[in-house]
Every structure is written in C-alpha cells, then in structure tokens.
py3Dmol code that shows the C-alpha trace and the ligand (Angstrom):
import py3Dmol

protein = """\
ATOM      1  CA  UNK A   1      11.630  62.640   0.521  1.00  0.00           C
ATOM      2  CA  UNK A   2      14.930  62.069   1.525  1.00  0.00           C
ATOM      3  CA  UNK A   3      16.600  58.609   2.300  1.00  0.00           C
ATOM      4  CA  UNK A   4      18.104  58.862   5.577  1.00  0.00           C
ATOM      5  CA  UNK A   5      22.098  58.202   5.766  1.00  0.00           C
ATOM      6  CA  UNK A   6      25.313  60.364   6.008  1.00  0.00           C
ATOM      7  CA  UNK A   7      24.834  61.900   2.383  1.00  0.00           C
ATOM      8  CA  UNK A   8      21.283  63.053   3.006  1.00  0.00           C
ATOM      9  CA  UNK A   9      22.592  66.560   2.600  1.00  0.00           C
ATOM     10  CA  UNK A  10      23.561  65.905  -0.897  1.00  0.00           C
ATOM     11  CA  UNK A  11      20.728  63.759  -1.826  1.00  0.00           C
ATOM     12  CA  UNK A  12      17.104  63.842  -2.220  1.00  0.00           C
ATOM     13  CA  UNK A  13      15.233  61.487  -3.911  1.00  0.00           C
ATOM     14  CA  UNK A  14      12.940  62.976  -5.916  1.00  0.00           C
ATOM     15  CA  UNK A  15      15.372  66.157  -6.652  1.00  0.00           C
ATOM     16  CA  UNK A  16      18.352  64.431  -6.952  1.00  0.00           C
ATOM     17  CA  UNK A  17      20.408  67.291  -7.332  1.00  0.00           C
ATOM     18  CA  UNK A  18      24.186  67.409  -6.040  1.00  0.00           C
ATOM     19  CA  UNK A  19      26.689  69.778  -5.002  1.00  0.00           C
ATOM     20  CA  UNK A  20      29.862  69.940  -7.107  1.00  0.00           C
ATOM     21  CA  UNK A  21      31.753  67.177  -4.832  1.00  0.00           C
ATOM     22  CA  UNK A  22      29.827  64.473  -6.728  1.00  0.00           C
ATOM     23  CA  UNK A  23      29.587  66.203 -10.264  1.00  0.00           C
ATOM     24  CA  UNK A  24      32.454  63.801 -11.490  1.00  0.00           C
ATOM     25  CA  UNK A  25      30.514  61.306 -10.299  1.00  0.00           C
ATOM     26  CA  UNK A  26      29.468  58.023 -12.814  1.00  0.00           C
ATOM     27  CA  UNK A  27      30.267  60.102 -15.591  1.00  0.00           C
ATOM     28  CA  UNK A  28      31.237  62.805 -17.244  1.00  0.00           C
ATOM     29  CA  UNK A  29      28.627  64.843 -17.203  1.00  0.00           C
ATOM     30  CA  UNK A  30      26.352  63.281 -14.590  1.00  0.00           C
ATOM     31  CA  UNK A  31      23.635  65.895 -14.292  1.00  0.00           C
ATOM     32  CA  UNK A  32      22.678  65.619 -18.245  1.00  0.00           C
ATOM     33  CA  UNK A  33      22.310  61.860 -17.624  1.00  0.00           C
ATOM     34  CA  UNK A  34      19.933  62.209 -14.381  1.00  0.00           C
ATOM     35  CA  UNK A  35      18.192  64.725 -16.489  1.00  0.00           C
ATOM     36  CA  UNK A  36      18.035  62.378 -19.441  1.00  0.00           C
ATOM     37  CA  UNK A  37      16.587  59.497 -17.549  1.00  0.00           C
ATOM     38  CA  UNK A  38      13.968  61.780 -15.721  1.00  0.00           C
ATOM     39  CA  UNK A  39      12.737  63.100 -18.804  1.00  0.00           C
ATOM     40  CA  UNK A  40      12.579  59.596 -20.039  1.00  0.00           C
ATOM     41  CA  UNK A  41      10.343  58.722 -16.221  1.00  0.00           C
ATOM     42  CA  UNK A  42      13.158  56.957 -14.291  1.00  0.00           C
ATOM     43  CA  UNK A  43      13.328  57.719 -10.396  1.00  0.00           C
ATOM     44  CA  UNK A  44      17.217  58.264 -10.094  1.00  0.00           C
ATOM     45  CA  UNK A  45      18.769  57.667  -7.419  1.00  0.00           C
ATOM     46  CA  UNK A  46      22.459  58.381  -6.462  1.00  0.00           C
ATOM     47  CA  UNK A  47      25.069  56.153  -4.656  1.00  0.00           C
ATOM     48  CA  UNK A  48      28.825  56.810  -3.957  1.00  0.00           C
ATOM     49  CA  UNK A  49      29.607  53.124  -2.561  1.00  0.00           C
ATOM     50  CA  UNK A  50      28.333  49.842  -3.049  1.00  0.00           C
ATOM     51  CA  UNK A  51      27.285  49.890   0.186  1.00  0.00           C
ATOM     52  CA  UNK A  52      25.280  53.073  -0.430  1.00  0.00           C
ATOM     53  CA  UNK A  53      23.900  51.036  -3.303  1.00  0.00           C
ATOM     54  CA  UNK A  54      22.443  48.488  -1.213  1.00  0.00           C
ATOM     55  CA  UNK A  55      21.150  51.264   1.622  1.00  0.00           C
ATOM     56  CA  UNK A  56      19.205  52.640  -0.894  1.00  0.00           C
ATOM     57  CA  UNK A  57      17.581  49.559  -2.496  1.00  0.00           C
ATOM     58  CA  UNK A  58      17.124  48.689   1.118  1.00  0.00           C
ATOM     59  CA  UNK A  59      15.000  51.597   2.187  1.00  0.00           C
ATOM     60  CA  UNK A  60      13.058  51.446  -0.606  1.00  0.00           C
ATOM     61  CA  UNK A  61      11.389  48.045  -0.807  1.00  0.00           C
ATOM     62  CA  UNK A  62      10.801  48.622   3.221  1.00  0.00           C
ATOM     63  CA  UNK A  63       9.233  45.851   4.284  1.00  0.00           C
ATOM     64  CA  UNK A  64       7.671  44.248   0.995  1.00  0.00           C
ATOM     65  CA  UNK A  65       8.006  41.282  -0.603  1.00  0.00           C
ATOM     66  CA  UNK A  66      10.854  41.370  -3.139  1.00  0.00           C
ATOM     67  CA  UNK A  67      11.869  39.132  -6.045  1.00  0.00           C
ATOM     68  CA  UNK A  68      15.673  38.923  -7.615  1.00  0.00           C
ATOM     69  CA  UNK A  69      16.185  38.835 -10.933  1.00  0.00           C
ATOM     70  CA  UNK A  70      19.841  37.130 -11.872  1.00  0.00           C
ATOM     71  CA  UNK A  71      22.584  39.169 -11.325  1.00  0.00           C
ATOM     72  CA  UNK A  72      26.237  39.519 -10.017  1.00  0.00           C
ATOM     73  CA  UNK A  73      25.617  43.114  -9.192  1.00  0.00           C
ATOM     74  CA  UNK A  74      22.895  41.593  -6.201  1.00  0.00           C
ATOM     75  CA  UNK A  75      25.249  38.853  -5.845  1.00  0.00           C
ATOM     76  CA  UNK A  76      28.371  40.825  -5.282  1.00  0.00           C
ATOM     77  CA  UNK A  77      25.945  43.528  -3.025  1.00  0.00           C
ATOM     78  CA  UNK A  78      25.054  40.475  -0.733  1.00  0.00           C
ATOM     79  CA  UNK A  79      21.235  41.665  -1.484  1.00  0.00           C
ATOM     80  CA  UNK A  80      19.571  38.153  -0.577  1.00  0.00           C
ATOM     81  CA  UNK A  81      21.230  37.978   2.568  1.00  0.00           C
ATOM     82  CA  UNK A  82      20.602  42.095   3.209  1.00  0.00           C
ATOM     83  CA  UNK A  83      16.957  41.049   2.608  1.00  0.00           C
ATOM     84  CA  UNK A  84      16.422  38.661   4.779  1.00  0.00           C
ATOM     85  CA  UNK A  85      18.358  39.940   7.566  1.00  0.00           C
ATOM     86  CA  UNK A  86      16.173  43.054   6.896  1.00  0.00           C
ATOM     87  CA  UNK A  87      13.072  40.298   7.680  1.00  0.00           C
ATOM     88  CA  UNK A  88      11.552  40.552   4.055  1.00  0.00           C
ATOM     89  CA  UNK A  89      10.190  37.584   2.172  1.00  0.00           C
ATOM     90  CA  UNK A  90      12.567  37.544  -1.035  1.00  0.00           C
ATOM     91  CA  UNK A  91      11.999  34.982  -3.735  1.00  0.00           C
ATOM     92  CA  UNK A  92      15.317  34.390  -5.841  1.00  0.00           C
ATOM     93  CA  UNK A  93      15.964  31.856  -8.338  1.00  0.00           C
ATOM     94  CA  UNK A  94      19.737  31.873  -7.895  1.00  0.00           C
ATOM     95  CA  UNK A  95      18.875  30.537  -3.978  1.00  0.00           C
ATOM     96  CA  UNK A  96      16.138  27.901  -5.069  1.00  0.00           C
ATOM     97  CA  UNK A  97      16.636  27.156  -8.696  1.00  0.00           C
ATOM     98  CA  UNK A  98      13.428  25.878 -11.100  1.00  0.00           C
ATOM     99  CA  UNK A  99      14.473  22.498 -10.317  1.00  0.00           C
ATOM    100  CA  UNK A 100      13.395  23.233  -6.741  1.00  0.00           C
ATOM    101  CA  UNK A 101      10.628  25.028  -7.349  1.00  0.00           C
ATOM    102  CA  UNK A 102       9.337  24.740 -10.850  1.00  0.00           C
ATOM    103  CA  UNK A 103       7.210  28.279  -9.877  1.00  0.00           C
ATOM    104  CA  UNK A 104      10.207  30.294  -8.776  1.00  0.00           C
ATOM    105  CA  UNK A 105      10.059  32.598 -11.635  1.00  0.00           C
ATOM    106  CA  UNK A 106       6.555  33.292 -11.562  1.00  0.00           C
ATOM    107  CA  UNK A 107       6.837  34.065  -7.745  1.00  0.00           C
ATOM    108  CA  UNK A 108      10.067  36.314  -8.118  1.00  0.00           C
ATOM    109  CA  UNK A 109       7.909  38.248 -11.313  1.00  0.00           C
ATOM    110  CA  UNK A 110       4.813  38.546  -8.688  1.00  0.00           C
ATOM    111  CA  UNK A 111       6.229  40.327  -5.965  1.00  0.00           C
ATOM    112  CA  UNK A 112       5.704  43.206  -4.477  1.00  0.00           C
ATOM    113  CA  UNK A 113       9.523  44.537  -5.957  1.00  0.00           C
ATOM    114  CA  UNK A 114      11.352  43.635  -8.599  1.00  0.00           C
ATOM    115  CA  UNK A 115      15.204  44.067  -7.742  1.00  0.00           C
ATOM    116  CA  UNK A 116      17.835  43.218 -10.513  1.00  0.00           C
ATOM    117  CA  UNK A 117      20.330  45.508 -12.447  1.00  0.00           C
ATOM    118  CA  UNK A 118      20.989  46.499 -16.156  1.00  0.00           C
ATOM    119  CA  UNK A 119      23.175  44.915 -18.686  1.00  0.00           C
ATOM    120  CA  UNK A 120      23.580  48.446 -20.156  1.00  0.00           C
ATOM    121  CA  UNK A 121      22.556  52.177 -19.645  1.00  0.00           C
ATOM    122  CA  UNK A 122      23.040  54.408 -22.264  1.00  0.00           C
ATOM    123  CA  UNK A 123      23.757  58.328 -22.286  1.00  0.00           C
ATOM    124  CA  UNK A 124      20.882  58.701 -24.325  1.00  0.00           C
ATOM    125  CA  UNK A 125      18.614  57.794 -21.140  1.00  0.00           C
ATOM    126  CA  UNK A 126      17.953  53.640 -22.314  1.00  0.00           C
ATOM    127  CA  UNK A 127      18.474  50.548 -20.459  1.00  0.00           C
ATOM    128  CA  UNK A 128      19.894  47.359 -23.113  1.00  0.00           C
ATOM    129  CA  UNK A 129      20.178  43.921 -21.922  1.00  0.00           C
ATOM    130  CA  UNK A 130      20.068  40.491 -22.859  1.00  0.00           C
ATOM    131  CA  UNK A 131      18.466  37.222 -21.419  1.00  0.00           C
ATOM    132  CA  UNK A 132      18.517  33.605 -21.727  1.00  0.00           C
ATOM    133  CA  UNK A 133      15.525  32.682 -20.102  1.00  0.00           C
ATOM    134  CA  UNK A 134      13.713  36.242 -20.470  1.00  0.00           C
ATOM    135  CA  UNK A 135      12.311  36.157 -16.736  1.00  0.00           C
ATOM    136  CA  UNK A 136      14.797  38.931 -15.708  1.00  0.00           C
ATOM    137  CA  UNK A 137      13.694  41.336 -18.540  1.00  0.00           C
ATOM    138  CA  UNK A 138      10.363  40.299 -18.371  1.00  0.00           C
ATOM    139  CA  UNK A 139      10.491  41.462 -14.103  1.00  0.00           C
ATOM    140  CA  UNK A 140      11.772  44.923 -15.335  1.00  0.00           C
ATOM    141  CA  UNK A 141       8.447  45.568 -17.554  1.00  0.00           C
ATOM    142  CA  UNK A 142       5.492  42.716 -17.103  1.00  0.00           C
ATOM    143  CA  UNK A 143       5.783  41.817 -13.345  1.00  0.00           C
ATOM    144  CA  UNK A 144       6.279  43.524  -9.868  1.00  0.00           C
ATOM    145  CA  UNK A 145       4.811  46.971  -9.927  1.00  0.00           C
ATOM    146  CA  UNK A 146       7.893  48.580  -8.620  1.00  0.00           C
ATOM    147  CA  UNK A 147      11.363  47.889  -9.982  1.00  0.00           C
ATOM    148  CA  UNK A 148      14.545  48.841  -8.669  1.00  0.00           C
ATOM    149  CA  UNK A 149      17.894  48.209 -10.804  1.00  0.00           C
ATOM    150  CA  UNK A 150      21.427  48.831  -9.192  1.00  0.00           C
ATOM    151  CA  UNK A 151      23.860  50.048 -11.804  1.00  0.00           C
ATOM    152  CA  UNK A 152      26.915  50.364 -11.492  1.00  0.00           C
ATOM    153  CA  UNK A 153      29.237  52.996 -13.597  1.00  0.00           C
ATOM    154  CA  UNK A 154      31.212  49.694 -15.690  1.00  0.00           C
ATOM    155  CA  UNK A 155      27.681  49.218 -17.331  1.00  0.00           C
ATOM    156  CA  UNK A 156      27.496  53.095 -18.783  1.00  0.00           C
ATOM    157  CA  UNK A 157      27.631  52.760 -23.071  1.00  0.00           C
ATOM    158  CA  UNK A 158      27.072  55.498 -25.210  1.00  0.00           C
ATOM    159  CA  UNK A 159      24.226  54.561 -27.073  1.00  0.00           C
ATOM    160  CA  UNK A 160      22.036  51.185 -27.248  1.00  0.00           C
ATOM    161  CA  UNK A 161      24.368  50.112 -30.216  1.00  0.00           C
ATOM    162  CA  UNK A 162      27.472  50.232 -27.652  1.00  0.00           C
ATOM    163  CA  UNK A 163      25.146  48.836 -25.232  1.00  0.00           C
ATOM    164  CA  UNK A 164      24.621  46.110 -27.106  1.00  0.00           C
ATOM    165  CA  UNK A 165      28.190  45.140 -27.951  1.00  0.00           C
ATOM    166  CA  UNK A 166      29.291  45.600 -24.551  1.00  0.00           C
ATOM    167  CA  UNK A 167      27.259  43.037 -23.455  1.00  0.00           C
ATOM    168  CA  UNK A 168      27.794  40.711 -26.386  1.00  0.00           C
ATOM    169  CA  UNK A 169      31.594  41.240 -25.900  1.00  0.00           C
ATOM    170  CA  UNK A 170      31.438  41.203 -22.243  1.00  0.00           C
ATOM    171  CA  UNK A 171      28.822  40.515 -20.744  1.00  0.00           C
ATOM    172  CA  UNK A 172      27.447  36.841 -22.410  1.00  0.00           C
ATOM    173  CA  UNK A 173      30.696  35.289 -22.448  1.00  0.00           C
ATOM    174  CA  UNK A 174      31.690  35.969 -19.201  1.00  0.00           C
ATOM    175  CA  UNK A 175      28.088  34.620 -18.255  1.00  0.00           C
ATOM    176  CA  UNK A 176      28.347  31.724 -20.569  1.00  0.00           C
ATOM    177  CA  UNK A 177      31.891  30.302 -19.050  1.00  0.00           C
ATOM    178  CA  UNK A 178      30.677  31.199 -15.665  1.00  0.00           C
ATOM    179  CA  UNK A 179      27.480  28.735 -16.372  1.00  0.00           C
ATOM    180  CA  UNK A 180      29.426  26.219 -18.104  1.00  0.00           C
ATOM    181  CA  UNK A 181      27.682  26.760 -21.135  1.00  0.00           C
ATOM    182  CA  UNK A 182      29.074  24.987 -24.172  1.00  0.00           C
ATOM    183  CA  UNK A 183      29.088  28.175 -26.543  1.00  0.00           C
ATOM    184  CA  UNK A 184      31.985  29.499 -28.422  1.00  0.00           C
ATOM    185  CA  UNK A 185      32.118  32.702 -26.147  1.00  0.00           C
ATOM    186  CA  UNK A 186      32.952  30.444 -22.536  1.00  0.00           C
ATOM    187  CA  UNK A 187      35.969  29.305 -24.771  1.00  0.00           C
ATOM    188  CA  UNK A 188      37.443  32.310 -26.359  1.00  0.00           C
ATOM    189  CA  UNK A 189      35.506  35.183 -25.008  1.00  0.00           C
ATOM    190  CA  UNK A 190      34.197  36.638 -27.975  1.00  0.00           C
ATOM    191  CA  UNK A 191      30.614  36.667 -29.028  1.00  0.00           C
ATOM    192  CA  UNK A 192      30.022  34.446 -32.510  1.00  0.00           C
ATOM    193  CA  UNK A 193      26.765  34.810 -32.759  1.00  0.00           C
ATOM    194  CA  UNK A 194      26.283  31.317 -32.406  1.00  0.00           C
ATOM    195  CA  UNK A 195      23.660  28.672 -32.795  1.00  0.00           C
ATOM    196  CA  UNK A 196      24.715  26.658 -29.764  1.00  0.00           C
ATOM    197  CA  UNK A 197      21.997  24.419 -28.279  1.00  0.00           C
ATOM    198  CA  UNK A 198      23.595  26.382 -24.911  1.00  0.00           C
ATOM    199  CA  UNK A 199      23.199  29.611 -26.318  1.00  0.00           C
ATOM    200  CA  UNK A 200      22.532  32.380 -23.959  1.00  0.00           C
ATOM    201  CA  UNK A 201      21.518  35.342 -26.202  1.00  0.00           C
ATOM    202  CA  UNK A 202      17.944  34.858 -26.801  1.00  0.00           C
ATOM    203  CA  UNK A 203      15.958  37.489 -25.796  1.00  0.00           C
ATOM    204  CA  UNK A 204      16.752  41.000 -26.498  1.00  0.00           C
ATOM    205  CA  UNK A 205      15.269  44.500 -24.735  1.00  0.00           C
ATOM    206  CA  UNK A 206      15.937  48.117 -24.961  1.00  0.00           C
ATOM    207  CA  UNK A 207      13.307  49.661 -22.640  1.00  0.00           C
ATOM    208  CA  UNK A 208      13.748  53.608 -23.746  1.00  0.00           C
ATOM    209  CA  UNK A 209      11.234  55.413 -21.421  1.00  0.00           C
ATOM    210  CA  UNK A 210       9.668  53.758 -17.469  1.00  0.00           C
ATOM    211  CA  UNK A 211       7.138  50.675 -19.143  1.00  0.00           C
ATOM    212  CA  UNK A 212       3.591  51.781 -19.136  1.00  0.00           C
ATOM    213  CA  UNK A 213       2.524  48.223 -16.393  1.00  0.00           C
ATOM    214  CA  UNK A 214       5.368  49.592 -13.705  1.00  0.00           C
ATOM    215  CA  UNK A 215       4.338  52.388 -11.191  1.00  0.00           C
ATOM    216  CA  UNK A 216       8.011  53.566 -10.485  1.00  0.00           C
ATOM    217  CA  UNK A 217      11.385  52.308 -12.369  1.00  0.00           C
ATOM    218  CA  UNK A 218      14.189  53.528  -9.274  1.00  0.00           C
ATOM    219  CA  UNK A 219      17.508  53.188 -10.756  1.00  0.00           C
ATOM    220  CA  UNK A 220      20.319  53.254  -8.551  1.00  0.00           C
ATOM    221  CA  UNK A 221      23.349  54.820  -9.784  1.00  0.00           C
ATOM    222  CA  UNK A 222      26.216  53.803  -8.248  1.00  0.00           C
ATOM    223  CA  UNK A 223      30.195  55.238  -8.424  1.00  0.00           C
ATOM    224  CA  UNK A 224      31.759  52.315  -8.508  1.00  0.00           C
ATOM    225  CA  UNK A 225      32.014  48.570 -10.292  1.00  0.00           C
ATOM    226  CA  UNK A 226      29.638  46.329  -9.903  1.00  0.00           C
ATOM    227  CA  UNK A 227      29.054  43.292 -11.253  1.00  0.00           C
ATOM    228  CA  UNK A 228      29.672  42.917 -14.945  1.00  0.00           C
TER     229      UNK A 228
END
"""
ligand_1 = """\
8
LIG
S 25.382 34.559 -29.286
Fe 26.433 32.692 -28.601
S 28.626 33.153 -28.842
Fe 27.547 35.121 -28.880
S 27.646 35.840 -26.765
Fe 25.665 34.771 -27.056
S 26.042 32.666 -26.381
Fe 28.037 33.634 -26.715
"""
view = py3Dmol.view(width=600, height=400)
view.addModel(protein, "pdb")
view.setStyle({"model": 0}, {"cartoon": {"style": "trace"}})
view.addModel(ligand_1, "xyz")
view.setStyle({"model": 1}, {"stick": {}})
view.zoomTo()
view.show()
C-alpha cells in the first residue's frame, strides 16, 4: 500500500525499497538498516523532510484516537496541533499535565495509537531509551496496539551501548535543564549518575525485536534532525 504524496514513486510502505537518489539517505548504508529492522518486525517507513515525517504519521493513525508520548520530536513536528486539525481525539500529557487530569497517562497508553519517538536506534536494528516516569516506554510495548515512533537521523548510535551514552550524555541533561530539574546534568551537562531526588534516569528499555502485545511498531525514518 502506498502512502499517497509526491514521493509515492519511491516509496511503498510495506516494500520500502528506494531508488539510488535516497540511498545516502539517514545513513550510510540505509538499505542494511531497513533490512535490519524488518527482520527484527518493524514497519519502516521512509521520510526525506520533517514535514514528510508528519504526512506519514498522519496517514497512518487516519482517523483514530491517538495518544502522545513526551517528546520534542512531536513537539518540534507540531503533531498535537496536526492532530487535531486533522479532527482526531489526541490525548497528550504535555497539553493537560497529571495535575489536570490525574488519568492522562492511562488515557494517552489506551488509545487507539501510540505516537512518540526513540531516544536511540541502533544499526543493529534496537530502539534504547530512557524515562522518568516510564509512561512513554511503557506506550511503545504495554499500551495502544499500534505504535508509531518518528526518528529522526541525530538519534542513529551504533549499538545499544552508544545508544545508551548518547542519551545519558545528551539526551537527560538537556531534558533535565529544560525541566528545571535540580540534577547535576541541568548544571554542567554531563550525566553523573546521580542520586538526585530530581533524577530523571529511572527507567531503562532496549526493545530489540516489535513487542509481542503491539500489532504493528511503524517507525518513521526521517533525513533530517529532529528533536534531540
Ligand atoms: S543519572 Fe542524573 S546526572 Fe545522569 S543524566 Fe540522569 S538525571 Fe542527569
């Protein structure tokens, strides 16, 4: 089935094989990675823009309910507002936080979609990231049935032990100063493996192959920066 939009020639959705003008595309050697995270039961998709990025996600949730997991990839996609201009009932907890409504997580976790994006892909076909709370990792494996993550090329690592670094490096500090959390990392920017009563590194996944409870895991490969 193909996804209907100017690159449909290139593009196909369950045969996401391309012609040489994108095989420099999010990596080196893109078509070992698709392969990779086939083998490994991903859906990949294939976007050349950001704006592809959110076309794609767009089409495929159609016109079900979808929940957001925290990220600055959705953020920075303008995915909430895409959503509901797009008419569909979207549950997000950076829109009406738990002190608004105490439930949000459970509703985000219980809809039809699960939208969000990875802290990490590796080359080796794995997905690496790490929560505070645990509700966004816990939407890509134990809630919504369908899960789509956007990723953008800055999050590629070669395996899950650069994964991991990259997002204790990058990743959690950035997060911590940008939610005025009092941890080491918001001041300085590198990860001390702290014991702050802020801390934001608490729960840890590597999901290697699609997670038995989820029908489809669509990830959305995108050429250019998003998020962080
Ligand atoms: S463990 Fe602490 S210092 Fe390290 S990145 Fe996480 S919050 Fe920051």
């Amino acid at each position: 089935m193909q996804i209907a939009r100017e690159m449909t020639t290139w593009y196909d959705r369950e045969n996401p094989t391309f012609t040489g003008r994108l095989s420099y595309m999010f990596c080196s050697d893109y078509d070992t990675l698709v392969q990779t995270l086939q083998k490994h039961g991903f859906t990949v998709h294939t976007a050349a823009s950001a704006e592809e990025a959110r076309a794609i996600a767009l089409t495929l949730v159609g016109t079900h309910s979808v929940g957001l997991g925290g990220s600055m990839t959705l953020a920075g996609l303008g995915m909430y507002e895409a959503l509901c201009a797009n008419g569909n009932v979207v549950f997000s907890h950076s829109v009406t936080p738990p002190a608004e409504d105490p439930y949000i997580f459970t509703k985000e976790n219980s809809a039809d979609w699960y939208l969000a994006s990875s802290n990490a892909i590796t080359l080796d076909g794995k997905l690496v990231n790490i929560d505070g709370t645990g509700n966004r990792v816990a939407g890509m494996f134990a809630g919504p049935k369908q899960v789509a993550l956007i990723i953008g090329k800055n999050k590629l690592a070669e395996d899950v032990s650069a994964g991991y670094q990259r997002i204790k490096q990058v990743v959690a500090p950035k997060n911590a100063k940008r939610l005025n959390r009092k941890t080491p990392c918001a001041v300085d920017g590198t990860c001390h493996d702290c014991n702050a009563a802020d801390r934001i590194c608490r729960v840890t996944t590597v999901i290697d192959y699609k997670p038995g409870w989820v029908k489809e895991l669509h990830l959305i490969l995108t050429d250019a920066e998003l998020g962080y």
